[in-house]
DSSP file (Angstrom, degrees, kcal/mol; ACC not computed):
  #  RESIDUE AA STRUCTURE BP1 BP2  ACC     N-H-->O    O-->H-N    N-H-->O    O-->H-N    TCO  KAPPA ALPHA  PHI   PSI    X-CA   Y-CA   Z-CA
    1    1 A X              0   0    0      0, 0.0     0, 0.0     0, 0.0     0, 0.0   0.000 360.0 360.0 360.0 126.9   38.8  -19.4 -118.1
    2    2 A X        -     0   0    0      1,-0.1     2,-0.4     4,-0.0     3,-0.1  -0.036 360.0-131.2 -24.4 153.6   41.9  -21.4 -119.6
    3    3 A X     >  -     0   0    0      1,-0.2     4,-2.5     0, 0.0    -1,-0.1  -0.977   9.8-130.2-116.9 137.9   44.9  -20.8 -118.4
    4    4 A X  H >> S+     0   0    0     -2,-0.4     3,-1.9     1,-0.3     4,-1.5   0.953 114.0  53.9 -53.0 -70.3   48.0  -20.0 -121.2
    5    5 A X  H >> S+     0   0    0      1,-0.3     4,-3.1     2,-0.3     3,-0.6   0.671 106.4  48.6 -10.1 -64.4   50.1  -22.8 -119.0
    6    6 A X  H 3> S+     0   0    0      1,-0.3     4,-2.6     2,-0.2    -1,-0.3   0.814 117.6  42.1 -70.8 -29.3   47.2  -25.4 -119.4
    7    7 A X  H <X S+     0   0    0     -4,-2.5     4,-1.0    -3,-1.9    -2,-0.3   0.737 118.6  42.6 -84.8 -18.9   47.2  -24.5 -123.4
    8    8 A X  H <X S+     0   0    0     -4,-1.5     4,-2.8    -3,-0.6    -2,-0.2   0.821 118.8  49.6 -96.0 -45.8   51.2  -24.4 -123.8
    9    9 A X  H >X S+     0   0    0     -4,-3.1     4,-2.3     1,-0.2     3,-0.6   0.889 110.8  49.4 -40.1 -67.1   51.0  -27.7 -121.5
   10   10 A X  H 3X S+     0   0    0     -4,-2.6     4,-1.4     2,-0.2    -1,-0.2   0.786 109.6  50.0  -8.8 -69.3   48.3  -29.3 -123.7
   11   11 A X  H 3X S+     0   0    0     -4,-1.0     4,-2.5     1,-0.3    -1,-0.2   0.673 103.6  61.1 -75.2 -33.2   50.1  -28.7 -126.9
   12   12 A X  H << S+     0   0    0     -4,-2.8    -1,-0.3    -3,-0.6     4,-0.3   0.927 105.5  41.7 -27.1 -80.7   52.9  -30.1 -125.4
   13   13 A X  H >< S+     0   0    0     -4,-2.3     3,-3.3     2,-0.2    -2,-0.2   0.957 113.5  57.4 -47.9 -48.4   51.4  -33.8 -124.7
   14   14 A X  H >X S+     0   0    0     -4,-1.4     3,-2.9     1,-0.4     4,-1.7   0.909 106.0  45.1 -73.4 -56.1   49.7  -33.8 -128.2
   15   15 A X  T 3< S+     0   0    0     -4,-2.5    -1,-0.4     1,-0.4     4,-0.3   0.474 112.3  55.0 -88.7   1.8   52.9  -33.3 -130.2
   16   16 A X  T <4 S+     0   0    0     -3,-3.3    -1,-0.4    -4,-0.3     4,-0.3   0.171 107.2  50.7-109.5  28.4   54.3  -36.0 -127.9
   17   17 A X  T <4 S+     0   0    0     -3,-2.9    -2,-0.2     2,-0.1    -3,-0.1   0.856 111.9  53.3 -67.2 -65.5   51.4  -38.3 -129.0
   18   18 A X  S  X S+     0   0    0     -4,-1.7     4,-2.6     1,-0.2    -3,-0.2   0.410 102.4  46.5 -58.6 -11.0   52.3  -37.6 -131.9
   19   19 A X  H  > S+     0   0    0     -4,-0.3     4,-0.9     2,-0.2     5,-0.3   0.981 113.2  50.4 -84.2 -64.6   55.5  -38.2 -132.0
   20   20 A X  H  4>S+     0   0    0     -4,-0.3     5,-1.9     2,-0.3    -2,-0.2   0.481 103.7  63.7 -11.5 -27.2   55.0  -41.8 -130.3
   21   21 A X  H >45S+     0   0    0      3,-0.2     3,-1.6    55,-0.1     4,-0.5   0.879 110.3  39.7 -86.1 -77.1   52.2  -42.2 -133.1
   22   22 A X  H 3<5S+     0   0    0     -4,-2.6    -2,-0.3     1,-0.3    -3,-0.1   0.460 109.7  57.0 -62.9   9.9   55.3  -42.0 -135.7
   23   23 A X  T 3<5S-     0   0    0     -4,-0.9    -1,-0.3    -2,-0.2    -3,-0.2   0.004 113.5-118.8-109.3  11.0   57.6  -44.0 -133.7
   24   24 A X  T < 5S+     0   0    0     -3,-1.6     2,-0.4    -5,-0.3    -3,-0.2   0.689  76.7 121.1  42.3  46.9   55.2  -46.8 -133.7
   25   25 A X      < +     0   0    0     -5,-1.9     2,-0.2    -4,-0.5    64,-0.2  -0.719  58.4 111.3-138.4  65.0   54.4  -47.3 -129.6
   26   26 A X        -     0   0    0     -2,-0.4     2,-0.6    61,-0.2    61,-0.2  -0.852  51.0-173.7-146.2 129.5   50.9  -46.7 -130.3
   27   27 A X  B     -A   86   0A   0     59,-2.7    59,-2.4    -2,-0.2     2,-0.4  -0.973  17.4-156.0-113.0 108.7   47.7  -48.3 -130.4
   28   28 A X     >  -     0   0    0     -2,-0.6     4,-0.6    57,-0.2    57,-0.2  -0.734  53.1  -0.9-118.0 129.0   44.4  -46.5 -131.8
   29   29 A X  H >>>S-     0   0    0     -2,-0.4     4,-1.7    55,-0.3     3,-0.7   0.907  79.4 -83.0  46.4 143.7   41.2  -47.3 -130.9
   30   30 A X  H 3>5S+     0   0    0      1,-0.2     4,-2.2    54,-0.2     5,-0.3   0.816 117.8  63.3 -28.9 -35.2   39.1  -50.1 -128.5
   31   31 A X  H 3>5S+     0   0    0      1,-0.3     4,-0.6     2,-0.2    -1,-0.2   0.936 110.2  25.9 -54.2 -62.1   39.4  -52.4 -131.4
   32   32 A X  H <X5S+     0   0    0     -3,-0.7     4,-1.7    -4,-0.6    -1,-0.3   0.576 113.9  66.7 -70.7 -28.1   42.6  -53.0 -131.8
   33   33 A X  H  <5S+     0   0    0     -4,-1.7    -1,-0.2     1,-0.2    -2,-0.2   0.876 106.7  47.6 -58.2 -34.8   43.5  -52.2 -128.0
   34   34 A X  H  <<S+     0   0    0     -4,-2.2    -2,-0.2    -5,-0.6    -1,-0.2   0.769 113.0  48.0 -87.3 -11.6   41.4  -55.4 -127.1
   35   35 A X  H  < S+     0   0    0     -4,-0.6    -1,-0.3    -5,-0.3    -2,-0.2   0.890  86.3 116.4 -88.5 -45.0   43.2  -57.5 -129.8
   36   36 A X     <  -     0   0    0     -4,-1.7     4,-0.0     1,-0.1    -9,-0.0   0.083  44.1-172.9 -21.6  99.6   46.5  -56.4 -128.8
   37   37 A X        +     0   0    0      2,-0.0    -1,-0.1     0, 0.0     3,-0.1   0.858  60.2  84.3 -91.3 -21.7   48.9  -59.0 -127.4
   38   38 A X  S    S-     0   0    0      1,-0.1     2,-0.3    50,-0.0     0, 0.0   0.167  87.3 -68.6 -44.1 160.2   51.6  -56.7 -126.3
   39   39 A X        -     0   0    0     49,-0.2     2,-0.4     1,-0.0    -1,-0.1  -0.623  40.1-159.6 -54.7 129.6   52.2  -54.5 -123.1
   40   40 A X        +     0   0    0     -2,-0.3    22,-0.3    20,-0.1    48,-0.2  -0.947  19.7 168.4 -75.4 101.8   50.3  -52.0 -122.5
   41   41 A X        +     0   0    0     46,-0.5    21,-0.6    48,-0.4     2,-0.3   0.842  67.3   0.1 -70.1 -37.1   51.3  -49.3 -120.3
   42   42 A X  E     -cB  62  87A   0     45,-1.7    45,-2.3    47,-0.1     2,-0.5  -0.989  47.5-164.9-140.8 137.5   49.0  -46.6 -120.6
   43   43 A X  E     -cB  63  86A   0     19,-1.1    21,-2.5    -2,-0.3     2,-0.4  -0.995  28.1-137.9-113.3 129.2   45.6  -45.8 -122.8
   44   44 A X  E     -c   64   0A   0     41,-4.5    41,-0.3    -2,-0.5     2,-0.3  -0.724  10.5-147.8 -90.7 139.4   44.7  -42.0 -122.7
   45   45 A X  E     -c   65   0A   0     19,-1.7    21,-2.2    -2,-0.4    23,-0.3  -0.960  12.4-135.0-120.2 113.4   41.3  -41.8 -122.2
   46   46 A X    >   -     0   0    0     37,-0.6     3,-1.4    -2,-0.3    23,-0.2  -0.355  27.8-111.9 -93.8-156.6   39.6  -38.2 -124.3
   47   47 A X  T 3  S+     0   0    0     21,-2.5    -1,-0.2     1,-0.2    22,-0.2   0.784 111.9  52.4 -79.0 -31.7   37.2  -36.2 -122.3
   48   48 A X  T 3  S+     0   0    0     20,-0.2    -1,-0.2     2,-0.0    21,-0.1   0.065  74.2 127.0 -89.5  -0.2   34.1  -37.2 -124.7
   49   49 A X    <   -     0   0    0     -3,-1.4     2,-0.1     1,-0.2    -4,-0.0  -0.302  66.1-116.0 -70.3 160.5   34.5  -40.9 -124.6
   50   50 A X     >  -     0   0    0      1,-0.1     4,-2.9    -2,-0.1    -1,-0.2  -0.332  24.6-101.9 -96.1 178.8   31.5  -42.3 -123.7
   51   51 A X  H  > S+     0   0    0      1,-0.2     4,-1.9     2,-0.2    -1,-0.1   0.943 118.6  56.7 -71.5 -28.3   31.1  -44.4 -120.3
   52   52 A X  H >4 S+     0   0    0      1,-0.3     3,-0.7     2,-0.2    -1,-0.2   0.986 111.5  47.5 -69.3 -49.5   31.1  -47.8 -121.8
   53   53 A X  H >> S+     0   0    0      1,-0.2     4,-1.9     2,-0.2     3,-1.8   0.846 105.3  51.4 -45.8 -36.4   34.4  -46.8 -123.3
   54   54 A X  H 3X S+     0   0    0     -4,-2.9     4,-3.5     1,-0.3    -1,-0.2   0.911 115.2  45.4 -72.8 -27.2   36.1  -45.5 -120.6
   55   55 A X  H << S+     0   0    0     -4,-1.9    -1,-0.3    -3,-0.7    -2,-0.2  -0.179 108.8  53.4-105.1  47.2   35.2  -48.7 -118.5
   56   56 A X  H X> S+     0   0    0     -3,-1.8     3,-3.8     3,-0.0     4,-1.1   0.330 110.2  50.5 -85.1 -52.6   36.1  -51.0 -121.2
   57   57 A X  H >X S+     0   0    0     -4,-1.9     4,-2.1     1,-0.3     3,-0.7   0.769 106.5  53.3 -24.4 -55.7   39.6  -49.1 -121.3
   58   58 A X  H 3< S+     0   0    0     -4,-3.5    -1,-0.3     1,-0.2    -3,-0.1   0.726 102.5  59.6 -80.8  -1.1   40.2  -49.4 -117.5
   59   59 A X  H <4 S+     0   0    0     -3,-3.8    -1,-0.2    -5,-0.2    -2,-0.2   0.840 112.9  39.5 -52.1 -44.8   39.6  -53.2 -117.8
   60   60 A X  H << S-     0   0    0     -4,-1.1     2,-0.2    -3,-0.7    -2,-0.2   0.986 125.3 -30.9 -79.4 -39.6   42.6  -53.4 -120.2
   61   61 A X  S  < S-     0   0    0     -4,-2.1     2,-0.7   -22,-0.1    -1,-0.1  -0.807  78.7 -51.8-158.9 168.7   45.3  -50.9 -118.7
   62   62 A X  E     -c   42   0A   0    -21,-0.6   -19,-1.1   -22,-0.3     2,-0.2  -0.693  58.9-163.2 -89.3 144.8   46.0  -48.1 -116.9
   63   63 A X  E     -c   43   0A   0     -2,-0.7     2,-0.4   -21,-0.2   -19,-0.2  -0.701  21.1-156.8-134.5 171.0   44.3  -45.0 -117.9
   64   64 A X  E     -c   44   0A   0    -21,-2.5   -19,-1.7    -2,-0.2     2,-0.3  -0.988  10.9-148.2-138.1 117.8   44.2  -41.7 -117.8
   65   65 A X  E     -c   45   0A   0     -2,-0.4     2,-0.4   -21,-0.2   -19,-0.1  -0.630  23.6-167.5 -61.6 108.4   41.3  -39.3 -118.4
   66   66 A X        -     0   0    0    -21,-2.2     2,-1.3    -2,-0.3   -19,-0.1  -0.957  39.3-120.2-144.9 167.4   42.1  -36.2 -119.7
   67   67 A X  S    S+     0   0    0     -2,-0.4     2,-0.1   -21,-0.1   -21,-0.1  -0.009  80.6 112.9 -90.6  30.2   40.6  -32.7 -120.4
   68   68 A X        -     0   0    0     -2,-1.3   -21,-2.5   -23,-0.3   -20,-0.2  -0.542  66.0-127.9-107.0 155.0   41.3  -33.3 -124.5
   69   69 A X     >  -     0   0    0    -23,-0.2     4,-1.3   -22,-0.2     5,-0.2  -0.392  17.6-116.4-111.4-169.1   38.7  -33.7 -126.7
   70   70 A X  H  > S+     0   0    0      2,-0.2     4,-1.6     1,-0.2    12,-0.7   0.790 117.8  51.8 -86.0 -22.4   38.5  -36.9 -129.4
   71   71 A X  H  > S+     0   0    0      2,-0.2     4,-1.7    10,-0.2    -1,-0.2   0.811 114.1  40.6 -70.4 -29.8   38.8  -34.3 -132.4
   72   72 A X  H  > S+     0   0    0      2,-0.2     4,-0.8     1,-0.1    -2,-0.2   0.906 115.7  51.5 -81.0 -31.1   42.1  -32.6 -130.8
   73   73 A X  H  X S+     0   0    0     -4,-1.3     4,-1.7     9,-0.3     3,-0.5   0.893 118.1  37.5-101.4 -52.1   43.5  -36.1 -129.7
   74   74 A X  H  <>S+     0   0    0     -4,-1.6     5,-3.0     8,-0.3    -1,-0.2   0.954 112.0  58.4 -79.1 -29.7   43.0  -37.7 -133.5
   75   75 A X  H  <5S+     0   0    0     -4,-1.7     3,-0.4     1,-0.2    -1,-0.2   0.695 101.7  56.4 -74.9  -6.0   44.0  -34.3 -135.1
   76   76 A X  H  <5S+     0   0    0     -4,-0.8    -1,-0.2    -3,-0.5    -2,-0.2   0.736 115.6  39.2 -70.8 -36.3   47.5  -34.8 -133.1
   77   77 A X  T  <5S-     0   0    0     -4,-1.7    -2,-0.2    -5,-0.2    -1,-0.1   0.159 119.3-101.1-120.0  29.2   47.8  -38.1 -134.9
   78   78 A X  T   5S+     0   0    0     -3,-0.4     2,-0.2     1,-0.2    -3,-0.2   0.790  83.9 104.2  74.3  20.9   46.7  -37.5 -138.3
   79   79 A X  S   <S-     0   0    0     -5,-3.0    -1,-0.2    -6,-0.2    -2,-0.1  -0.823  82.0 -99.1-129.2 173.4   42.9  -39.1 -138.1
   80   80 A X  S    S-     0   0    0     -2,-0.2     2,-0.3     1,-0.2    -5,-0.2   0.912  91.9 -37.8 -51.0 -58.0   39.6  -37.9 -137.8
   81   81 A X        -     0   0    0     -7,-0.2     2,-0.2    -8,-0.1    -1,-0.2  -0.943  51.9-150.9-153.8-171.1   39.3  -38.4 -134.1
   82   82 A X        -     0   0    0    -12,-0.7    -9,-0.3    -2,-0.3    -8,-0.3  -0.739   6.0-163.9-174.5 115.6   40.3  -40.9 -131.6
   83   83 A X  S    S+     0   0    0      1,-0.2   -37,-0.6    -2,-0.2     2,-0.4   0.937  78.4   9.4 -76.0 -57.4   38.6  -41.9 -128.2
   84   84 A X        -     0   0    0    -39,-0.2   -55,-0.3   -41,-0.0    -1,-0.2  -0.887  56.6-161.1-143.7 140.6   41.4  -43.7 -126.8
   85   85 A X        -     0   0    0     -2,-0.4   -41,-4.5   -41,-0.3     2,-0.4  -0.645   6.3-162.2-112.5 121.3   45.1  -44.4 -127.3
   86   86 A X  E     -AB  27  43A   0    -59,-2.4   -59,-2.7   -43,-0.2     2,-0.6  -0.902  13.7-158.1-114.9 152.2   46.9  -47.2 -125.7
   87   87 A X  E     - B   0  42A   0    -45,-2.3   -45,-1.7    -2,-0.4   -46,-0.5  -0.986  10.5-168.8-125.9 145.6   51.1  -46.7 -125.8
   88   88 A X        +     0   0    0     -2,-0.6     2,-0.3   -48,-0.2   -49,-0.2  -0.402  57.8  94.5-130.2  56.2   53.0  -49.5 -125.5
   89   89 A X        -     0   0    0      1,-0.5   -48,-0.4   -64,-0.2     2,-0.2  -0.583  63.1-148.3-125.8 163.8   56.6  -47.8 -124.9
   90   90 A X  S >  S+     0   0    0     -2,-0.3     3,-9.0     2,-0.1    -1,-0.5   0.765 101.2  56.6-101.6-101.3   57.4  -47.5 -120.9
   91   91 A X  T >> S+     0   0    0      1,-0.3     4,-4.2    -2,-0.2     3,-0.9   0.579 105.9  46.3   3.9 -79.9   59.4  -44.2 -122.1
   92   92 A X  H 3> S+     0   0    0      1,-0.3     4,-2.2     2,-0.2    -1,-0.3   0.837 113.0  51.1 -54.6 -24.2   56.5  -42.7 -123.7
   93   93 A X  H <4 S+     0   0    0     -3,-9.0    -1,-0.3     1,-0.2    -2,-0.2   0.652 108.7  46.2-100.1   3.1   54.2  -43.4 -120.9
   94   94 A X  H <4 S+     0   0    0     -3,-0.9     5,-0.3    -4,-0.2    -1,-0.2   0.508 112.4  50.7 -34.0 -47.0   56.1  -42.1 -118.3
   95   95 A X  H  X S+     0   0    0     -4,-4.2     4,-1.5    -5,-0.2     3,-0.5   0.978 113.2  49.7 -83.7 -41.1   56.9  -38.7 -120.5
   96   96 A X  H  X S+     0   0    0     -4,-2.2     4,-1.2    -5,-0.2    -1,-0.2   0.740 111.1  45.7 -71.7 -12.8   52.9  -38.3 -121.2
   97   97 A X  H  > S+     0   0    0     -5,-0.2     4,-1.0     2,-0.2    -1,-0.2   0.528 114.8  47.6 -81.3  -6.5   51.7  -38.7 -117.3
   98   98 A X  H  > S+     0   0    0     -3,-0.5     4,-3.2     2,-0.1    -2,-0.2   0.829 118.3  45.0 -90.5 -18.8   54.7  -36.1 -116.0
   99   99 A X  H >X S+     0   0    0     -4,-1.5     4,-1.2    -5,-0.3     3,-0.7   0.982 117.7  41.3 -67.5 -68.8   53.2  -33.8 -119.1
  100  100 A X  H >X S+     0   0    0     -4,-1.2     3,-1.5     1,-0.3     4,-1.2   0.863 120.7  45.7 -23.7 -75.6   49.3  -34.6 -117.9
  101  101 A X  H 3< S+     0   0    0     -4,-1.0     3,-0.3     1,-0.2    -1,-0.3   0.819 110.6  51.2 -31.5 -53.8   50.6  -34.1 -114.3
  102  102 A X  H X< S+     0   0    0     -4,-3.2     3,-1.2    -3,-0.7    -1,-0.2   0.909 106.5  56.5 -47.1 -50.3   52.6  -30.8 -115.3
  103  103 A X  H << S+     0   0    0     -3,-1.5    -1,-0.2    -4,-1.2    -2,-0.2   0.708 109.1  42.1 -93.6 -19.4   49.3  -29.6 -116.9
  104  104 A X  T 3<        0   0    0     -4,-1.2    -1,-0.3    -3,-0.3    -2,-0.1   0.169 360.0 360.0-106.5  31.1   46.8  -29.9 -113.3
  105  105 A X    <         0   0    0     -3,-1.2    -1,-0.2     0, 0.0    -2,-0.2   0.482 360.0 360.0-101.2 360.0   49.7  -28.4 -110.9
């Protein structure tokens, strides 16, 4: 069963993807993570990535696995889907791990 918490919690992170998607401290998909010369703080990892992804991902950065799927994670940021999202703001990756965190207390 869901819990309302985990769903208001959810919605929460996503619209602060998103916001982070329009603020430009975002990075979309393995391609472009692996080209990336920049910091990377964080890549959000969604629940449905396959294994090779998730262990290219934890090669590049630290990541975080979470219980979202790739359709909810790209419909937060205006794509079809999206396995994983690297952000390359401190800020923003600090405010999505207390959200993530918030969402398994």
């Amino acid at each position: 069963m869901i819990n309302q918490s985990d769903i208001k919690i959810s919605e929460q992170f996503l619209s602060t993807l998103g916001l982070a998607k329009r603020a430009g401290k975002l990075v979309i998909g393995w391609d472009r993570i692996s080209e990336y010369k920049g910091d990377i703080h964080l890549i959000i990892v969604s629940c449905d990535a396959s294994d090779r992804t998730k262990k290219n991902a934890s090669v590049r950065s630290e990541c975080v696995l979470t219980d979202i799927d790739m359709a909810r994670i790209g419909s937060a940021l205006g794509i079809k889907r999206a396995a994983l999202v690297a952000v390359t703001d401190i800020g923003f990756s600090d405010l999505l791990k207390r959200k993530l965190s918030g969402s398994k207390q």
